[in-house]
C-alpha positions in Angstrom: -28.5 244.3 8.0 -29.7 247.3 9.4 -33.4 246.4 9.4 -32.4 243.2 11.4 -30.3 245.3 13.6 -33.3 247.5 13.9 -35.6 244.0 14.7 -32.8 242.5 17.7 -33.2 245.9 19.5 -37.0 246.0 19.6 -37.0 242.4 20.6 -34.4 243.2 23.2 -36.6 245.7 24.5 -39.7 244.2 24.6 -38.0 241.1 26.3 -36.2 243.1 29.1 -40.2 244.5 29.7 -41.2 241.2 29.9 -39.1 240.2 32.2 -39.4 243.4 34.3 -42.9 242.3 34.5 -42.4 238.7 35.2 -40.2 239.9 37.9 -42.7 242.4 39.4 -45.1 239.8 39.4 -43.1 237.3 41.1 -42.4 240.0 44.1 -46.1 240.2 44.8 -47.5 237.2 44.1 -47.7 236.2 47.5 -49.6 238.5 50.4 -46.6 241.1 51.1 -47.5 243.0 54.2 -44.0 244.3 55.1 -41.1 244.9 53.0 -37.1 245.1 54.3 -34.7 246.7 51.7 -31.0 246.2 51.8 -29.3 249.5 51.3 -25.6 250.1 49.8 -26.6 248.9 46.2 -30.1 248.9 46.5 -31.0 252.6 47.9 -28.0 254.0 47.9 -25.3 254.2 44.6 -22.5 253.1 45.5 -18.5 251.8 44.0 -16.9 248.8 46.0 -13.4 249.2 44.0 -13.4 253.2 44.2 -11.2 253.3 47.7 -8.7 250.9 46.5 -8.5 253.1 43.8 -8.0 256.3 45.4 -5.2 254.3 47.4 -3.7 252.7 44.3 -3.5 256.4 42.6 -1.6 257.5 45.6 1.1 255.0 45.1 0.0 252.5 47.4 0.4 249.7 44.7 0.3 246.8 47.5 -3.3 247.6 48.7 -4.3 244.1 47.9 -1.7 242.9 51.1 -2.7 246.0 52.8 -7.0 245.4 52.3 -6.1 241.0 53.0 -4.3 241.7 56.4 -7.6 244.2 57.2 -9.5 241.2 56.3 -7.7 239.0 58.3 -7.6 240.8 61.9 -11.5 241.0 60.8 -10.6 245.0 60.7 -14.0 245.7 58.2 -16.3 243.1 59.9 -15.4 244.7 63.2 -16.2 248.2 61.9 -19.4 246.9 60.4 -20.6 245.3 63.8 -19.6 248.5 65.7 -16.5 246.1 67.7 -13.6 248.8 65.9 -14.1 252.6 66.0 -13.0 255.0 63.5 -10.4 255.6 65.0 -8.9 252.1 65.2 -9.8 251.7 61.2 -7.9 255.3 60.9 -4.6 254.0 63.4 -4.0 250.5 61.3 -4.2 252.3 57.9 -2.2 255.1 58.8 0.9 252.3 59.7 0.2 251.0 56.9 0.4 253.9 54.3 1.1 256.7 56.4 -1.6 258.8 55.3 -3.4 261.7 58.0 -6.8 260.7 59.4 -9.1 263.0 57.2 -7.4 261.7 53.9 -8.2 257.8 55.1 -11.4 258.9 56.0 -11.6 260.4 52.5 -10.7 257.6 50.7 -13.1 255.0 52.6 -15.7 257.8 51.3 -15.5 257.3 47.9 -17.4 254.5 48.0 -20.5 256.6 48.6 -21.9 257.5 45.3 -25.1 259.3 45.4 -28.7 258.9 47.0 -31.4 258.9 43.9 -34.3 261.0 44.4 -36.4 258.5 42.5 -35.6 255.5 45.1 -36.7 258.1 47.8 -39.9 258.8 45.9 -40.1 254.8 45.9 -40.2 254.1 49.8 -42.7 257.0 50.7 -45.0 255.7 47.9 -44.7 252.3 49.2 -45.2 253.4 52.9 -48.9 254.2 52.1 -49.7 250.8 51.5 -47.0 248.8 53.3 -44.4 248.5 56.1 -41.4 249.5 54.8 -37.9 248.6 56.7 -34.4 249.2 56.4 -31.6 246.8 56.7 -28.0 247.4 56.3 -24.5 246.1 56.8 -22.6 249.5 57.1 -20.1 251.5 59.8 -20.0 254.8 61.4 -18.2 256.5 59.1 -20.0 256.0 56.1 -23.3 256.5 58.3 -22.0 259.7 59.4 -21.8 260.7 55.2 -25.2 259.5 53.8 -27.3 260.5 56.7 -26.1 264.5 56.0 -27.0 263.4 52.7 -30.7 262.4 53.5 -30.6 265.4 55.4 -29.4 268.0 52.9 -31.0 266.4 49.9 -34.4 265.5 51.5 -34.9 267.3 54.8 -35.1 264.1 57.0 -33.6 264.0 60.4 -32.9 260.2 60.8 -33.7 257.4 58.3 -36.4 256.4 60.8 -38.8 259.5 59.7 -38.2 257.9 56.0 -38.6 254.2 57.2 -40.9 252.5 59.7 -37.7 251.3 61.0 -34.2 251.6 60.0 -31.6 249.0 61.4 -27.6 249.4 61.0 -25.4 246.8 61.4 -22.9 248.8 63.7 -26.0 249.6 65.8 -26.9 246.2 66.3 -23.7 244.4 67.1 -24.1 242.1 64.2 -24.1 241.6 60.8 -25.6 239.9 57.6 -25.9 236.8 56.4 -25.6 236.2 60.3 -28.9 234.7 61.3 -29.3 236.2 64.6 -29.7 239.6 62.7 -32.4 238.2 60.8 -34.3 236.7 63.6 -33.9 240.0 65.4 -35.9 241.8 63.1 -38.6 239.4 62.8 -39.1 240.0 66.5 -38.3 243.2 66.9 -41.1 244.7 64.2 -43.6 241.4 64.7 -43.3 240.5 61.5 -44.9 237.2 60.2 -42.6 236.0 57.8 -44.9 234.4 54.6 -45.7 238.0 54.8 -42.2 239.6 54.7 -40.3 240.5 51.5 -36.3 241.1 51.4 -35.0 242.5 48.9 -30.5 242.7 49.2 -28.5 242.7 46.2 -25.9 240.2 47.9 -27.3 236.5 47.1 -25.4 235.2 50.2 -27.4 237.5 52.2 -30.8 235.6 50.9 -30.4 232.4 52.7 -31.3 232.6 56.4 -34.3 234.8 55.7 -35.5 232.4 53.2 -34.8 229.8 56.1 -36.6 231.1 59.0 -39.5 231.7 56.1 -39.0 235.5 54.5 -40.2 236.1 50.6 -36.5 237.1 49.2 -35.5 239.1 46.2 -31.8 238.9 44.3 -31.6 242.6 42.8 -28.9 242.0 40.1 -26.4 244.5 39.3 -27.4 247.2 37.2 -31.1 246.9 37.8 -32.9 249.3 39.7 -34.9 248.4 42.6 -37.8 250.9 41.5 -38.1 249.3 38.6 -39.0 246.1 40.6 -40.9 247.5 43.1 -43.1 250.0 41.2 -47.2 249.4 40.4 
């Protein structure tokens, strides 16, 4: 038993190379001149569930009616497209829970997770040899937490002295899987799209780019973009 055990992990391993390598292949089969990265997920580490459970361990039990009627009024979409401010996310869910500013602003926080050095390593390398863009649905005040991160961990500025270009969704007015974001882009930085690789780790995000022409990339939870996108 244990010799077979000892056989189904070595073929596990070897197979997950495999198809690391099948994958890697896949990416630059065709003539990739530019690359766009998604970011929450793919750059940066981060926990969709953790604010509704910092809420939920402060008693707020109905979050789920709470986080729906947010969805509803478009309250997150709005944030992420720069149409709500911080302080209009602050006002609704302090009438709804009654918590102070800071500790909302706390909360929403704890979905940022960490920035890996190793993924930071990853863009400058593949800046020598391609151009490297960033593209992200995100808001102000998580912006406001990861870019003192970037600055504190790594010295940059501004995500554009790491990128060619970085693009936020709040900065733009709109938002993925919205094609106009996409098309954008593709106009804003010239790029030809059999040449353009997009890698997001929401599927849904995949579509228009594969549309208007874009080489796209599903990164699956748990695996690391590096990994991918490594020689």
């Amino acid at each position: 038993m244990i010799v077979a055990s000892n056989a189904n992990k070595i073929f596990v391993f070897f197979a997950q190379r495999f198809f690391l390598q099948r994958q890697r292949i896949m990416v630059f089969s065709q003539n990739i001149k530019n690359i766009v990265l998604d970011f929450g997920g793919v750059i940066l580490n981060i926990d969709y569930q953790a604010p509704a459970g910092y809420l939920i361990s402060k008693g707020f039990s109905d979050f789920e009616k709470i986080y729906n009627q947010a969805s509803q009024i478009s309250l997150f979409d709005n944030l992420e497209t720069g149409k709500a401010s911080e302080e209009d996310f602050c006002r609704f869910f302090n009438q709804h829970t009654g918590m102070p500013d800071n500790e909302i602003i706390y909360a929403w926080n704890t979905l940022i997770l960490d920035l890996p050095a190793h993924r930071i390593e990853m863009i400058k390398h593949l800046s020598k040899k391609y151009r490297v863009f960033l593209l992200s649905n995100t808001n102000i005040i998580h912006y406001k937490v990861y870019t003192a991160m970037l600055k504190a961990q790594y010295g940059y500025n501004s995500w554009d002295e790491l990128f060619e270009k970085a693009w936020f969704s709040f900065d733009l007015g709109m938002r993925k899987p919205d094609m106009e974001i996409y098309q954008f882009v593709q106009e804003a930085a010239s790029l030809t799209p059999s040449e353009t690789l997009f890698i997001d780790d929401t599927i849904q995000n995949l579509n228009e780019p594969r549309v208007l022409g874009w080489n796209t990339f599903f990164l699956e939870k748990g695996k690391d973009v590096v990994e991918i996108l490594k020689p």
